[in-house]
N, C-alpha and C positions, 0 to 999 in steps of 0.2 A: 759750367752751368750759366745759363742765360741772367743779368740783373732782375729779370721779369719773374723768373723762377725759383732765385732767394726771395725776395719780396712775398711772396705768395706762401711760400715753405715759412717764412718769420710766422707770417701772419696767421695760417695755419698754428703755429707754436704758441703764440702771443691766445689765441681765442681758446687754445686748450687749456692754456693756465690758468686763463681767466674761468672758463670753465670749472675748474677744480677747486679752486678760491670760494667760486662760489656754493657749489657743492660741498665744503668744507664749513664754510660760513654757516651756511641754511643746519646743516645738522649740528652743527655746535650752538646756534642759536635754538634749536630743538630740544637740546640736552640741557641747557641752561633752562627755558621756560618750564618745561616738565619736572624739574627741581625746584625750583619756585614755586611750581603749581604744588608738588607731595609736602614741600617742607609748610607753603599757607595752609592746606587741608588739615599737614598735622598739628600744627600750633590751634587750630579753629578747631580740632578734636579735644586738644589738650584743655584748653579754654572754656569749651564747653565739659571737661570732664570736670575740672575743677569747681564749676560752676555748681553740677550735681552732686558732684564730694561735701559741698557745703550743706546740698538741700537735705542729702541725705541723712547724713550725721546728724544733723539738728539742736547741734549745741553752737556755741560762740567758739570761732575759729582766732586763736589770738597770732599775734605778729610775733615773731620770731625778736625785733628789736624790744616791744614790750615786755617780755620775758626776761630778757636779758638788764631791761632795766629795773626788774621790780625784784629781782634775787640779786642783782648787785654785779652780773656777769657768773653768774653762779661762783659767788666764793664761796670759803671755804667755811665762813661763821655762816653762813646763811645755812648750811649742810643742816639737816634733819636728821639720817641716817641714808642706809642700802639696802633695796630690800631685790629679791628676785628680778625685777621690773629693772633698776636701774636705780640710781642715787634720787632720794631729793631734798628740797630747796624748801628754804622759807619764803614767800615773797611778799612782797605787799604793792598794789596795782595805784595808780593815780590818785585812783578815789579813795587811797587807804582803805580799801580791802583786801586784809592776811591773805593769802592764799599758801598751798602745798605745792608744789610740781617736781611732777615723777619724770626723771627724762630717762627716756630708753638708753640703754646699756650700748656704745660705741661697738661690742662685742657679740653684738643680738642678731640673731639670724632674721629675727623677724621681720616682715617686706612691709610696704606702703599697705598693703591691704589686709593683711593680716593685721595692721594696726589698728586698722580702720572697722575691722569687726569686733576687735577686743572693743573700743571703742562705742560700737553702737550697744554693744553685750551691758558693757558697766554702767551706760547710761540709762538703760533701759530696771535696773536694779537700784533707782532711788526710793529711798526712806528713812524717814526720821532718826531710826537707828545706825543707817550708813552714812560715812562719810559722804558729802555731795560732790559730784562730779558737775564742774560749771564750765568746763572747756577744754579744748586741747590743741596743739599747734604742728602742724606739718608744713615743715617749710627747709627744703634743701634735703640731706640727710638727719634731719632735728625731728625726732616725733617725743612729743609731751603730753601728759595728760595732768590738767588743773583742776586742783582740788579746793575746794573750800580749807582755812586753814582750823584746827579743833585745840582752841584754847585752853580745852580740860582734859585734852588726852584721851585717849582710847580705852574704851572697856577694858582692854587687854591690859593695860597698864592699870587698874585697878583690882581686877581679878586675880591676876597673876604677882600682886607685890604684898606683901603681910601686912606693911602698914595701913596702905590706902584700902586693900579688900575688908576691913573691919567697917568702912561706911558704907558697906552694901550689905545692909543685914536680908535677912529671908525675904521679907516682904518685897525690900526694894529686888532683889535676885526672880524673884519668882514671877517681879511683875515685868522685868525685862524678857525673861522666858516667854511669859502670854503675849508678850506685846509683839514681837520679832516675829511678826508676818512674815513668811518667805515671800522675796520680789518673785514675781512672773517675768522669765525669759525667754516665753515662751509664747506666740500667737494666739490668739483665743482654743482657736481647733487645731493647736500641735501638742501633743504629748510627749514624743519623745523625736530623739534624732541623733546622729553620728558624726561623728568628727573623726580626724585624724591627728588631728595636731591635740593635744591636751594643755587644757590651760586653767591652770584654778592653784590651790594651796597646799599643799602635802600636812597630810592631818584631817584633811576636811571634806577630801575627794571619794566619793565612793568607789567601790572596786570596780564594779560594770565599766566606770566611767575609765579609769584609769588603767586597767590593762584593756578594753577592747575601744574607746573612745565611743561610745554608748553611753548618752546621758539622755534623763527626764526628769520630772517633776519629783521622779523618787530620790533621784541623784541630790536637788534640793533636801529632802528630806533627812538623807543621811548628811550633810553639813550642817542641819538643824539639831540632831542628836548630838552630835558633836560637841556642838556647842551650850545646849542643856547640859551635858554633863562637865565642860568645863566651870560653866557658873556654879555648878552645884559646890563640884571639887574644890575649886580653886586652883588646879591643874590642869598644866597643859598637856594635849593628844600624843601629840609630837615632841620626844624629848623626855617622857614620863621614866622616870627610873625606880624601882623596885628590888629591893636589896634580896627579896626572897622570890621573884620570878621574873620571866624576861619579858611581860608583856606591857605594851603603853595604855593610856588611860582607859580606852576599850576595853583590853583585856581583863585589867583590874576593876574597872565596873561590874564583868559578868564574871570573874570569879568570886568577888565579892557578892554576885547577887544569887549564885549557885547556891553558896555556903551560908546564906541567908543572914549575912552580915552587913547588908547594902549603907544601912546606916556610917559605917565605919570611912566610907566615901565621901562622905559629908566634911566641907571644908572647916577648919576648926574653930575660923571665928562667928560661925554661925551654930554651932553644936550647942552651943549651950542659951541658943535664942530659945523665944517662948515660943516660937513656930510647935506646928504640931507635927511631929516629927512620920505622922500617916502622911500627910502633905508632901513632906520630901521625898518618902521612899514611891510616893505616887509618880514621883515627878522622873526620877530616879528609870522605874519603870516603864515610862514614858520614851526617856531617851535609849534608852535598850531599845527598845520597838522600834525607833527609828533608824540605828543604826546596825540591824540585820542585814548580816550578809548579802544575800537576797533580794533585788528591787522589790520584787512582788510579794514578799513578805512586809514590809515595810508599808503602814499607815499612810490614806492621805494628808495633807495639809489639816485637813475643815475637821479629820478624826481625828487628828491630832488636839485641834483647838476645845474637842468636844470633852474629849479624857480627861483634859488639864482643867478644863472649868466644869465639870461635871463630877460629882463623888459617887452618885451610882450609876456611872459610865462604864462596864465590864472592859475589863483590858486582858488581851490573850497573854499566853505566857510568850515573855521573848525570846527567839531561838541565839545561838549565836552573832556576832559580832563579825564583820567585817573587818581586813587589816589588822590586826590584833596582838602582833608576835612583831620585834621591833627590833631585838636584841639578842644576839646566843644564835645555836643551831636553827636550821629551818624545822619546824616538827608537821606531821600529816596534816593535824588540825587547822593548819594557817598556809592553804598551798596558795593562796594568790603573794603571798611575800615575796616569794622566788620571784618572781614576774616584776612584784613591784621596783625589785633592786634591780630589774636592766632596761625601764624607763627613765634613769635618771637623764639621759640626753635627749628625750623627747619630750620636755613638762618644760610648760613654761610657766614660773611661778609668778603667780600676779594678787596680791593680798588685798581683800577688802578690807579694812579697818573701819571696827565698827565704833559708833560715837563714843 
């Protein structure tokens, strides 16, 4: 082969690598800015989601290192207790102020957004009688929700202990009953609506709510009955034991009110107050009616409020009781039980503690 003809066959060779080089170049340089472009688009997504996560929420979003300074790193004297939610903390913030904080359960199914409705739910349920919710923190895998901290403990801790329930005689009892506005979680023009996930308190959930995830203002209602007859009692819904039947506080309210013994309900360091004992079994009557079976049997709010401060305010008779059977066999008259015993891996329990 002629010098003339390698020379030209190189060069040929030499222009096609080059060629290839640079067609390799170009689309590698293509893959590379197009990855740059998706990964800025999605940080400038992210940044902007965060942005609205703030506006939406509408509480104070605290720092993740704040937290950790103001419970001490979450030790273990700082601990409060465990409640369904997760452990919490005592803390106390720069400015010395106490706070609570509930950190989610490392074991929680629950997502970023699902946080973040529990979140806008609790917030939206401020009053005097509840604990106040003043913030909460999502930051990495950490979601918290900060509480105001309650230097006197909880109603529950007063209703529920012999010694302290004797400084809540009838008056003070009856005026926490009148006063415990139910929070609106609800839009001006929503009455009701469905969920799948359940998230509230075992004891205090009504049944619509808890076997089909069907909750409204009635659902509020029946947690109000609830807890009218706890104050009354001095016993807890959940937990109630009865050496001569198997039912919980429900049940023992309306077998007591059947047997026209209602009186007998009555917690005992208030039995022997000057109260007028028409007044209690009114009140008594009251929480029955709210916690029927039944949504639609079940009183509004405003009728509720009317009963309780009204003495010739007619009150229907109350049918049964919702959840009612707790303990022992299932029996016909309590079929949502059944039901209620194979939701226990779908309830997320989340406790409002009231002041």
């Amino acid at each position: 082969m002629a010098a003339s003809e390698l020379d030209s066959h190189a060069n040929s060779k030499k222009k096609k690598r080059r060629m290839i080089i640079i067609v390799l170049f170009t689309l590698v340089s293509g893959m590379i800015a197009l990855g740059l472009g998706i990964w800025y688009c999605r940080k400038k997504r992210c940044l902007k989601g965060d942005h609205s996560e703030k506006e939406d929420l509408e509480l104070p979003l605290y720092n993740l290192v704040t937290i950790i300074n103001a419970t001490n790193n979450f030790s273990v004297e700082n601990k409060l207790g465990e409640g369904g939610f997760g452990p919490v903390y005592k803390g106390e913030l720069e400015g010395g102020q106490e706070i609570a904080v509930k950190r989610l359960s490392k074991d929680s199914i629950q997502g970023v957004n699902e946080f973040k409705n529990e979140v806008l739910l609790i917030s939206k349920l401020q009053h005097r009688n509840l604990v106040r919710l003043i913030g909460c923190c999502i930051q990495g895998e950490e979601m918290m929700l900060v509480y105001e901290y309650m230097q006197n403990k909880s109603l529950h801790s007063f209703i529920f202990d012999e010694t302290k329930s004797k400084l809540l005689d009838w008056q003070n009892r009856f005026d926490i009953i009148l006063d415990f506005g139910m929070a609106r979680i609800f839009r001006g023009d929503q009455l009701e609506a469905r969920t799948k996930r359940v998230v509230g308190t075992y004891g205090y959930m009504s049944p619509e709510y808890v076997v089909d995830g069907h909750f409204s203002v009635k659902s509020d209602v029946f947690s109000y009955g609830v807890l009218v007859l706890e104050i009354i009692s001095g016993k807890k819904n959940r937990g109630f034991c009865h050496p001569v039947h198997e039912h919980n506080l429900l049940g023992h309210a309306w077998r007591l009110w059947s047997e026209d013994k209602c009186i007998e309900l009555v917690d005992d360091s208030i039995r022997d107050d000057s109260a007028s004992a028409q007044d209690i079994i009114r009140c008594i009557h009251v929480g029955l009616l709210c916690v029927q079976k039944g949504s639609e049997q079940r009183p509004t709010m405003s009728s509720v409020l009317l009963m309780l401060s009204s003495e010739t305010a007619l009150l229907p008779n109350p049918q049964p009781p919702g959840f009612y059977i707790e303990r022992g066999p299932i029996q016909d008259h309590s079929s949502y039980s059944e039901k209620e015993s194979r939701l226990s891996n779908d309830v997320t329990i989340t406790l409002l503690e009231g002041r």
